[in-house]
Residue frames as qw, qx, qy, qz and C-alpha x, y, z in Angstrom:
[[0.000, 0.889, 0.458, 0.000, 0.00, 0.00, 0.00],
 [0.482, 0.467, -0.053, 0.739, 1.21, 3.53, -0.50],
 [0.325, -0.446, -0.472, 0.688, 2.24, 5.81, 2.07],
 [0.214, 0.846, 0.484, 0.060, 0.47, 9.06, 2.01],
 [0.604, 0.376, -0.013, 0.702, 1.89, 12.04, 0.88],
 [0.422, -0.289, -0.469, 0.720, 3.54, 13.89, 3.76],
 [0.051, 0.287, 0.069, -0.954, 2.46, 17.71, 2.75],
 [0.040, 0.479, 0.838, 0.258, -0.79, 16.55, 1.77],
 [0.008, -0.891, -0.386, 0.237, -2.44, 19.13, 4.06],
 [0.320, -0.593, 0.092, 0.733, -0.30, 21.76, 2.97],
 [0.083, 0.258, 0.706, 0.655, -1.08, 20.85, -0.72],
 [0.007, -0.703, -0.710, -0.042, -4.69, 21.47, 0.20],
 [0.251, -0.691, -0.029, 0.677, -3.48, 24.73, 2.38],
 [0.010, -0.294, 0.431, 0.853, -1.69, 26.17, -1.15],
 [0.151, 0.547, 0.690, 0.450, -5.08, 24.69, -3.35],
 [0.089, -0.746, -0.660, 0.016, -7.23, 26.86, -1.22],
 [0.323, -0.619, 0.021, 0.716, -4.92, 29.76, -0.90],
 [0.044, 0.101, 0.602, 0.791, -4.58, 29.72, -5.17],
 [0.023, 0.597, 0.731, 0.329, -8.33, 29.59, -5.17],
 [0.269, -0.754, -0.263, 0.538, -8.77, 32.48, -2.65],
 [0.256, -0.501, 0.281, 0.777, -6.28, 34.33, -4.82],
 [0.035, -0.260, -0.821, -0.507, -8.31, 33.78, -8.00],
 [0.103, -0.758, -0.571, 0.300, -11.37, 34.87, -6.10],
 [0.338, -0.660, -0.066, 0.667, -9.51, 37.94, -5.37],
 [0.272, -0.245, 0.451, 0.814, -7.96, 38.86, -8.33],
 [0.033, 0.487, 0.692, 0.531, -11.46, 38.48, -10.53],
 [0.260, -0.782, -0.460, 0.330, -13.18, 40.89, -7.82],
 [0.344, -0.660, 0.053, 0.666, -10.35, 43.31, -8.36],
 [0.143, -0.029, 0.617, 0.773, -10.48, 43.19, -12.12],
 [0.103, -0.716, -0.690, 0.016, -14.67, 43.40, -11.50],
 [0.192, -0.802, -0.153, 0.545, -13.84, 46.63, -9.57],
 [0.165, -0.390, 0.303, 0.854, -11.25, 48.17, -11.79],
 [0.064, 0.224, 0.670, 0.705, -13.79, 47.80, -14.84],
 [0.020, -0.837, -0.542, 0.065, -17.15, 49.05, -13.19],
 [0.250, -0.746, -0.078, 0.613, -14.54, 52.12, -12.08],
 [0.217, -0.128, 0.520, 0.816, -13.70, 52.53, -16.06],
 [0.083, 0.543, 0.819, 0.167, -17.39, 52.06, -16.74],
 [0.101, -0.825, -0.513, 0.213, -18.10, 54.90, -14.54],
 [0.372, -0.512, 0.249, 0.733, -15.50, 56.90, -15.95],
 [0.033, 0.227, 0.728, 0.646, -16.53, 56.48, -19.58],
 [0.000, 0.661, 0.660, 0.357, -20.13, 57.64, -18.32],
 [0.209, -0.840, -0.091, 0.492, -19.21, 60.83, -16.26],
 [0.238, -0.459, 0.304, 0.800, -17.26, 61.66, -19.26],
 [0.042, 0.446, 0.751, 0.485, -20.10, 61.01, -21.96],
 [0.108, -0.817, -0.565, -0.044, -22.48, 62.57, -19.74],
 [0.310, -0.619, 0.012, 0.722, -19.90, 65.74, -19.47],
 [0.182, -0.065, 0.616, 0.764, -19.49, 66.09, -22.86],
 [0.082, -0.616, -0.780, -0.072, -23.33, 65.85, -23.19],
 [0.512, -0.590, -0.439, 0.444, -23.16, 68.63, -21.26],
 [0.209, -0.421, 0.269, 0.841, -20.80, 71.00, -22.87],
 [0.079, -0.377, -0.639, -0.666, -22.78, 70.15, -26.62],
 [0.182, -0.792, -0.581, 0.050, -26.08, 71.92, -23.99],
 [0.174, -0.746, -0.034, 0.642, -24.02, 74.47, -23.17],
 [0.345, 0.072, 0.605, 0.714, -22.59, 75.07, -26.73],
 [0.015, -0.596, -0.682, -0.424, -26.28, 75.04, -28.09],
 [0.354, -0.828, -0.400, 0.171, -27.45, 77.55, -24.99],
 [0.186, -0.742, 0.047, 0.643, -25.02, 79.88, -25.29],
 [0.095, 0.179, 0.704, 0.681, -25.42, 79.89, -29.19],
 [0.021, 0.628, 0.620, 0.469, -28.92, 80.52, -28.80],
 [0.032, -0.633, 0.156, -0.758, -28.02, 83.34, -25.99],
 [0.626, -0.333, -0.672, 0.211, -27.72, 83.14, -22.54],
 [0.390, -0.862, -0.088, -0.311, -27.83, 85.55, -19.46],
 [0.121, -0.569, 0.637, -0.505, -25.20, 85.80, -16.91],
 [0.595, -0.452, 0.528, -0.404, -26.74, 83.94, -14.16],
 [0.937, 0.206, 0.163, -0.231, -27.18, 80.86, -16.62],
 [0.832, 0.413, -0.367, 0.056, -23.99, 80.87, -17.70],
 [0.266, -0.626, 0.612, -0.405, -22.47, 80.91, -14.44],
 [0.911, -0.038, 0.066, -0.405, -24.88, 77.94, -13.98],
 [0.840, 0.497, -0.206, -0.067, -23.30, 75.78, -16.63],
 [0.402, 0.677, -0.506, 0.352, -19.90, 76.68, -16.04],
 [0.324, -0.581, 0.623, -0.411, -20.04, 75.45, -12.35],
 [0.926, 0.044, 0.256, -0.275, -21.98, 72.41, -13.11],
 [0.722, 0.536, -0.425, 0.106, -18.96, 71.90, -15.82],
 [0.099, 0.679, -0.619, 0.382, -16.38, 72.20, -13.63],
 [0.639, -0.460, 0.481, -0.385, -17.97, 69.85, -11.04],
 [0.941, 0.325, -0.004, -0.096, -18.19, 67.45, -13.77],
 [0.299, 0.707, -0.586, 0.258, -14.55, 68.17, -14.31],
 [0.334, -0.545, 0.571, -0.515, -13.88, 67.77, -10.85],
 [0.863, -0.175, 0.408, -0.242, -15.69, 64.32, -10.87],
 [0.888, 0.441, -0.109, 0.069, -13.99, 62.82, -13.70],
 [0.113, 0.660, -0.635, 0.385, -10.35, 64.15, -12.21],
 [0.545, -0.372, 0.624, -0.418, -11.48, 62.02, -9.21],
 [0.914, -0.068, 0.320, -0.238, -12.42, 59.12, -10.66],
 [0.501, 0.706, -0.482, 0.136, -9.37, 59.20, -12.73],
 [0.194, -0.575, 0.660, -0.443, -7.92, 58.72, -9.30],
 [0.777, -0.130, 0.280, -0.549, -9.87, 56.21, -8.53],
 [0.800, 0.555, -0.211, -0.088, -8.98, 54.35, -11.57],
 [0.271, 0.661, -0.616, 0.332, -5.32, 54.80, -10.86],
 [0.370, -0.382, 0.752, -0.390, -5.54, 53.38, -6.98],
 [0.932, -0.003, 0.330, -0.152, -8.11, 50.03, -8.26],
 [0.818, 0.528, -0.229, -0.022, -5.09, 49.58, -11.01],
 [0.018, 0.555, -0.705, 0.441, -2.43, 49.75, -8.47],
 [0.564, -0.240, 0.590, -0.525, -4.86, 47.16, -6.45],
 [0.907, 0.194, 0.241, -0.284, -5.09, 44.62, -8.92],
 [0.414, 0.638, -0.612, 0.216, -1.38, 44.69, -9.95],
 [0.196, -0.493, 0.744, -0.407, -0.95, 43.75, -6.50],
 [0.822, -0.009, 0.400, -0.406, -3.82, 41.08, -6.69],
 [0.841, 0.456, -0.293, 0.001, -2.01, 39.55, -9.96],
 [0.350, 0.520, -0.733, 0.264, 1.25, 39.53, -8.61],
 [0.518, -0.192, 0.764, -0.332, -0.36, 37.26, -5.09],
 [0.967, 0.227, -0.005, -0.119, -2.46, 35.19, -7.70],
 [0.682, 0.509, -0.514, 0.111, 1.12, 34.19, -9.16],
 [0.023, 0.485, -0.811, 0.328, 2.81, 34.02, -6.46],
 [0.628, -0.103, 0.618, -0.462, 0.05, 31.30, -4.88],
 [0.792, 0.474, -0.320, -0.212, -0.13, 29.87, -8.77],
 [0.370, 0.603, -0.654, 0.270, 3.86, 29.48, -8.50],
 [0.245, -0.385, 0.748, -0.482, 3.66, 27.62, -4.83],
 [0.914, 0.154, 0.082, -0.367, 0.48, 25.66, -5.94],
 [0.861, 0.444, -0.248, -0.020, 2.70, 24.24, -8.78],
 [0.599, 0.324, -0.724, 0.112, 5.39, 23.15, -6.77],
 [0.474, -0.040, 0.770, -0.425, 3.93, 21.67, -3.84],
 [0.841, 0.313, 0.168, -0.407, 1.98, 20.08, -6.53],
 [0.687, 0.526, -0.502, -0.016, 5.09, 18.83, -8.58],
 [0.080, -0.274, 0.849, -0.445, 6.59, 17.58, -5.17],
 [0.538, -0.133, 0.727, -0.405, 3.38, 15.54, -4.74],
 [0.831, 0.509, -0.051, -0.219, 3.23, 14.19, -8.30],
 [0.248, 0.458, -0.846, 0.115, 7.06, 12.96, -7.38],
 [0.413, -0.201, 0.729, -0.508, 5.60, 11.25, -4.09],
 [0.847, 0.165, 0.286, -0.416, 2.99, 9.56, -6.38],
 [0.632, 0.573, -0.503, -0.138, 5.58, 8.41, -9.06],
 [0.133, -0.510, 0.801, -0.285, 8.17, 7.40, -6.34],
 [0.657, 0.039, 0.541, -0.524, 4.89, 5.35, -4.56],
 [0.918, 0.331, 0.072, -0.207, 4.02, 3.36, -8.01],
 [0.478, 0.584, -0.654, 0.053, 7.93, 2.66, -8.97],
 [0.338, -0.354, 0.759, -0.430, 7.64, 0.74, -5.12],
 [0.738, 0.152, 0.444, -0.484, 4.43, -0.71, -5.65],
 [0.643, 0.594, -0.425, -0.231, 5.78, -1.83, -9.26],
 [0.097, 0.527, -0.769, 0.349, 8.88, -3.33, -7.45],
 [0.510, -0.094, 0.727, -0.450, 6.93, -4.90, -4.35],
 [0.849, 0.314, 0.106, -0.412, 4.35, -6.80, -7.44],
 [0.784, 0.386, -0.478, -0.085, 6.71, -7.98, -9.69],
 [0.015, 0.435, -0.817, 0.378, 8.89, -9.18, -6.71],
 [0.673, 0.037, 0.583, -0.453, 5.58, -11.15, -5.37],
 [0.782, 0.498, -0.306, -0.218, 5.18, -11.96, -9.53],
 [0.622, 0.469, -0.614, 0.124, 8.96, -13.69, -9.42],
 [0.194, -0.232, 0.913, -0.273, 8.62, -15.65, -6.02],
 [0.667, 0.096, 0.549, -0.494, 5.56, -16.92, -7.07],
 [0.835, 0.482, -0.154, -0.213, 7.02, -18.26, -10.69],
 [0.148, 0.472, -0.861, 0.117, 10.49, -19.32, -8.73],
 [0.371, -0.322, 0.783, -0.382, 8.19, -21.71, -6.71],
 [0.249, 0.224, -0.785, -0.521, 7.36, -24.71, -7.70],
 [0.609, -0.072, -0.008, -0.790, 3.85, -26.13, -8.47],
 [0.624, -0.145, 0.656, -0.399, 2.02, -28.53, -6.95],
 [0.857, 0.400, -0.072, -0.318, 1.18, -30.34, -10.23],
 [0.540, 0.686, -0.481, 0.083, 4.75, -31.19, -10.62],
 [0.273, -0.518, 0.736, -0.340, 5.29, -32.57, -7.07],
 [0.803, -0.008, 0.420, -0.423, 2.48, -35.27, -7.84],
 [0.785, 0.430, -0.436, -0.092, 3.75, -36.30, -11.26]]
């Protein structure tokens, strides 16, 4: 029978750690695209925005209205600068989540190649221990032959 392989639990330990990290890393690539999503629509709906003003102050406008505009632009501005940021800190946060996926990838695969030796090792024995039972049991000699 084979013996079990010593860093079994630890294999498990690094399966569940890769999967965790996989978890992680699709969450963080979830985030960083909603945050591009919302970027792409604060900057549609800005632009939206400016073609109203454009048209409004084309067809005349008043002081107080264009004061209006202009602050409402700016806030827009102001949100799209932020979410720039935003952008910037979930891409910095999912660099970091790729580089643990790998690294827990990279440890998977060799605690896995160390227990794909342990299983080779185990069948070259068990090979060994059979045919060794195979060649005492064709050195001895059979009962048919004792009666002749």
């Amino acid at each position: 029978m084979a013996s079990p392989f010593s860093l079994q639990t630890v294999l498990e330990l690094m399966h569940d750690r890769a999967d965790k990290a996989t978890q992680g890393l699709a969450r963080l690539i979830a985030a960083e695209g909603d945050a591009k999503r919302k970027l792409a629509m604060l900057q549609q709906y800005r632009d939206e925005y400016a073609e109203r003003f454009g048209q409004a102050a084309r067809n005349g406008l008043g002081q107080p209205e264009w004061r209006n505009y202009q602050e409402f632009l700016n806030r827009l501005d102001e949100a799209v600068t932020l979410q720039l940021q935003a952008i910037r800190i979930q891409e910095t946060r999912t660099a970091a989540g790729q580089a643990e996926w790998q690294q827990q990838r990279a440890r998977l695969k060799a605690f896995d190649a160390l227990s794909e030796r342990h299983r080779t090792s185990e069948a070259r024995i068990e090979h060994r221990q059979e045919q060794k039972a195979q060649d005492e049991l064709a050195a001895r000699p059979k009962d048919d032959e004792h009666e002749a």
